[in-house]
N, C-alpha and C positions, 0 to 999 in steps of 0.2 A: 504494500500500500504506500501509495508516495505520501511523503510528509510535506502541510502544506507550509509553507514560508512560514515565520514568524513576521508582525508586521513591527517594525522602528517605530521606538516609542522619543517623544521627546523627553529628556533626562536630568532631573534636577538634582543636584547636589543640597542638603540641609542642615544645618550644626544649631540651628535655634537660634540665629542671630536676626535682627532687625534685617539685614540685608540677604541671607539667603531665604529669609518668607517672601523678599517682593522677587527675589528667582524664580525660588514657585510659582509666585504668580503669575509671572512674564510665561514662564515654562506652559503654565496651563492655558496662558491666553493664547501663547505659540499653535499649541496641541489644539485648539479650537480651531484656530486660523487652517491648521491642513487636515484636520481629519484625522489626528493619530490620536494613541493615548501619551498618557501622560505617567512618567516614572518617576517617583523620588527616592533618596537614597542617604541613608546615612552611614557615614565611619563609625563606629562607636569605642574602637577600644584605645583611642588617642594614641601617648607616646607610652607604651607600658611603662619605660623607667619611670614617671611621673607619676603613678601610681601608688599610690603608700599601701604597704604589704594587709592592713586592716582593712582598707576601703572594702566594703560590700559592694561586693560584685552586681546580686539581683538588685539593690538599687538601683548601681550604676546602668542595668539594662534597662530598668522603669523610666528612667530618664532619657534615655535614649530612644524608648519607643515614646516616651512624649513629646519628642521633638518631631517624629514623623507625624504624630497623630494631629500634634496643630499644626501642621505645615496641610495635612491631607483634611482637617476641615475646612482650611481658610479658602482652599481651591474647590473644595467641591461646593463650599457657600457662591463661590464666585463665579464657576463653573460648573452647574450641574450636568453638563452632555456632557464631559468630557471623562473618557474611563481612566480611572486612575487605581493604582497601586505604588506599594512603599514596599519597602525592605531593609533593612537592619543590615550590614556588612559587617562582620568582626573581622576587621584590619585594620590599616592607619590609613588614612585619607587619600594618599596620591595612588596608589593601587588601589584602592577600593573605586576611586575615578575614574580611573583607567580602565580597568574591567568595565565598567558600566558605560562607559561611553563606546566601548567596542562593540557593542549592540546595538547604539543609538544613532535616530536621527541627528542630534547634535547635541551637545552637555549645556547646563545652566550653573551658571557659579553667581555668588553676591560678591558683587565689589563693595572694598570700603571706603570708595570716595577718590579725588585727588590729592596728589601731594609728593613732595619730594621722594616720601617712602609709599612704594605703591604694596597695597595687600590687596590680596581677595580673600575669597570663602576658607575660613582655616588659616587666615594670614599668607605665608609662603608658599602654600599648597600651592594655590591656584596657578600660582606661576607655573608651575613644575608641569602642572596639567596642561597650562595653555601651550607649553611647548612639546609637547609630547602626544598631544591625542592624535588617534585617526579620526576623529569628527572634528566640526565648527563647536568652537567653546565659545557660549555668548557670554560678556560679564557684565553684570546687570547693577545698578546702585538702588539702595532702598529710596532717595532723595536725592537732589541736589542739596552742593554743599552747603548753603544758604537756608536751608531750611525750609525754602519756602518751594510753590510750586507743589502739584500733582508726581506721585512715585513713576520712578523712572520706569520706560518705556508706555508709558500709557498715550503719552502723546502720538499723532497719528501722521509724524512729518516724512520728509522722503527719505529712501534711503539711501546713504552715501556713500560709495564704493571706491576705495583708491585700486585704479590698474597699474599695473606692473609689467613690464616686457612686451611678450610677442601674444600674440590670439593664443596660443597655446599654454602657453603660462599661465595665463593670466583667466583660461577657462572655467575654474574650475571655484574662484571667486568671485568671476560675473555670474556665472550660473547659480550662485546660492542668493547672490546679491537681487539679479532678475526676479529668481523662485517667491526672497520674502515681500518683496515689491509688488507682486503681482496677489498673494496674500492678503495683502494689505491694502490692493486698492488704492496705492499711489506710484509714485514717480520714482526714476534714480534719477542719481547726478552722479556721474562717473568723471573720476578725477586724475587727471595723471598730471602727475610733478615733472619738472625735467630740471637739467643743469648745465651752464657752460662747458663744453667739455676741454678737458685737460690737454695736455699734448698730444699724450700714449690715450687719451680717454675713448677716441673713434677708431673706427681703423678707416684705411681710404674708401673701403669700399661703403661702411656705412655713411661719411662725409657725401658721396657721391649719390647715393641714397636721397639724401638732405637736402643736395642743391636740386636733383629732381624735381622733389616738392616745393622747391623757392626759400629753403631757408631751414633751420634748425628747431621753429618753433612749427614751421606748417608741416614738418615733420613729423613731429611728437604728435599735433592733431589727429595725422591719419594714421598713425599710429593706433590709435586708439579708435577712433571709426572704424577700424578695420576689426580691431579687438571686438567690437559691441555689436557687429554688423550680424551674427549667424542669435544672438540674443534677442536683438532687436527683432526680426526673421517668427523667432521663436515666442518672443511676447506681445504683440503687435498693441497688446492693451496697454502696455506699460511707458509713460511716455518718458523719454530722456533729456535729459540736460549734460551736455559735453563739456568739460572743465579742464583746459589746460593753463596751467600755470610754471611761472619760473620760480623754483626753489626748494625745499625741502621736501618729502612727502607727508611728514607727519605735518611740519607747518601749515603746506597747504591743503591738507586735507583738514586740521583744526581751523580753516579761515573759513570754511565754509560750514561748517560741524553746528550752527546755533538753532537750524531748523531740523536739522537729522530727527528721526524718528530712530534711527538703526543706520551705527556706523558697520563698512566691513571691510576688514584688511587681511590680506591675505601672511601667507608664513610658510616659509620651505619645508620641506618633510627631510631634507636633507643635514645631516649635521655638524657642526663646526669642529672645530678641533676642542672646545673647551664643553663638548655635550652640546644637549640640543639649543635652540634661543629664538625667542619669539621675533626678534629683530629689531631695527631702530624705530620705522615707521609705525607696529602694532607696539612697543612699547610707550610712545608717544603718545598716541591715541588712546589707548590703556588709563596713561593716567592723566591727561584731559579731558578727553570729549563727554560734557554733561547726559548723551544718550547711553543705550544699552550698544556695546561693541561685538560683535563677532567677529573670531580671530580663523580663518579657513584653511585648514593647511595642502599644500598642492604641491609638484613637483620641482 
């Protein structure tokens, strides 16, 4: 008898903090937006050393299914359609992530906000997770830093995509970019950064390239026309805005970041000599942009 698929659930991560409940919630409004269920998930057994050799244990699990348990009413108050289940993990965090996110449509983590020192859900975890998953890790803020304003992601603005390289590259977070776009019933604005190039920075053949198009910057444009062109094809409802600019990519992708509803930057699957690293651009984004980020990892 064939076994039939299991279907990708979207996957929240939970620790009982102000900021991993508005994941959930994000998670669960996500899971509404496509039709899937909804997963939450907690670590519970922390760092063992940290542990004092007394602590009761069946406490320690009461507590831990109580963080599932209000995280799973606050979404089914908010969410009735949407099917949801929870699960308990006895691990430490960033493997308990990992695993979970290896099944999922994409992972949900709480951010703590901006700042020199960036944390998410679990503090340093998240990092660890955003570099490492095979899904899109969105990270979510309970609020802006001000306090004021509606919880993050609830607003309904476009969403912002930084492109990177060639149509190929760059496929794979236009295509998640396109998907929640089209979800949500608004727009992208797809952004590519560029820079004067250095001496050794072209080679001749890409200068030649350049002067084709009339120049280094109408280069870069169809650059990215060319990237959006099988997306565009593919979404036809979605409309787009083309953003070329000269400078940084995190800069200029945070110059235009104030209407975002859903920033998304992609991230190599590749890894560096010192382990894996989310990068310049999604670290930047990380810890400014006041929406919910999705970090996509690609080739």
């Amino acid at each position: 008898m064939a076994q039939v698929p299991m279907t990708r659930a979207i996957t929240a991560g939970v620790d009982g903090s102000p900021e991993s409940l508005a994941a959930a919630v994000w998670a669960a409004r996500e899971a509404a937006l496509r039709g899937l269920p909804l997963r939450l998930v907690h670590a519970w057994l922390g760092q063992p050393l940290d542990v004092p050799p007394d602590q009761d244990r069946q406490a320690e699990a009461r507590r831990a299914q109580g963080v599932l348990d209000e995280a799973e009413t606050e979404v089914r108050r908010l969410h009735p359609d949407v099917p949801v289940t929870s699960r308990l993990v006895a691990d430490t965090p960033v493997p308990a992530l990992l695993e979970a996110g290896g099944t999922a449509e994409m992972l949900v983590l709480g951010s703590r906000g901006r700042g020199a020192l960036l944390g998410f859900l679990l503090g340093s975890y998240g990092q660890q997770v955003i570099a490492t998953s095979a899904c899109p890790v969105v990270a979510v803020r309970a609020r802006r830093d001000d306090g004021a304003g509606p919880p993050a992601g609830a607003e309904a603005g476009e969403v912002v995509v930084g492109q990177q390289g060639g149509r190929e590259e760059s496929a794979a977070v236009l295509g998640f970019a396109f998907g929640e776009a089209a979800a949500r019933g608004v727009g992208v604005r797809a952004v590519r950064a560029w820079s004067l190039p250095s001496l050794y920075a072209y080679s001749p053949g890409s200068l030649a390239l350049a002067d084709e198009a009339g120049g280094l910057e109408p280069f870069e444009r169809k650059v990215l026309s060319d990237a959006l062109a099988p997306w565009r094809e593919r979404y036809p409802q979605v409309p787009v805005i083309e953003h070329v600019e000269l400078g940084s990519g995190g800069q200029v992708l945070l110059s235009v970041a104030s209407d975002a509803g859903l920033m998304v930057v992609g991230r190599r699957e590749r890894q560096g000599p010192l382990g894996p690293r989310i990068g310049s651009v999604a670290h930047a984004v990380l810890h400014h942009a006041p929406s919910p980020v999705a970090v996509v990892p690609h080739e």
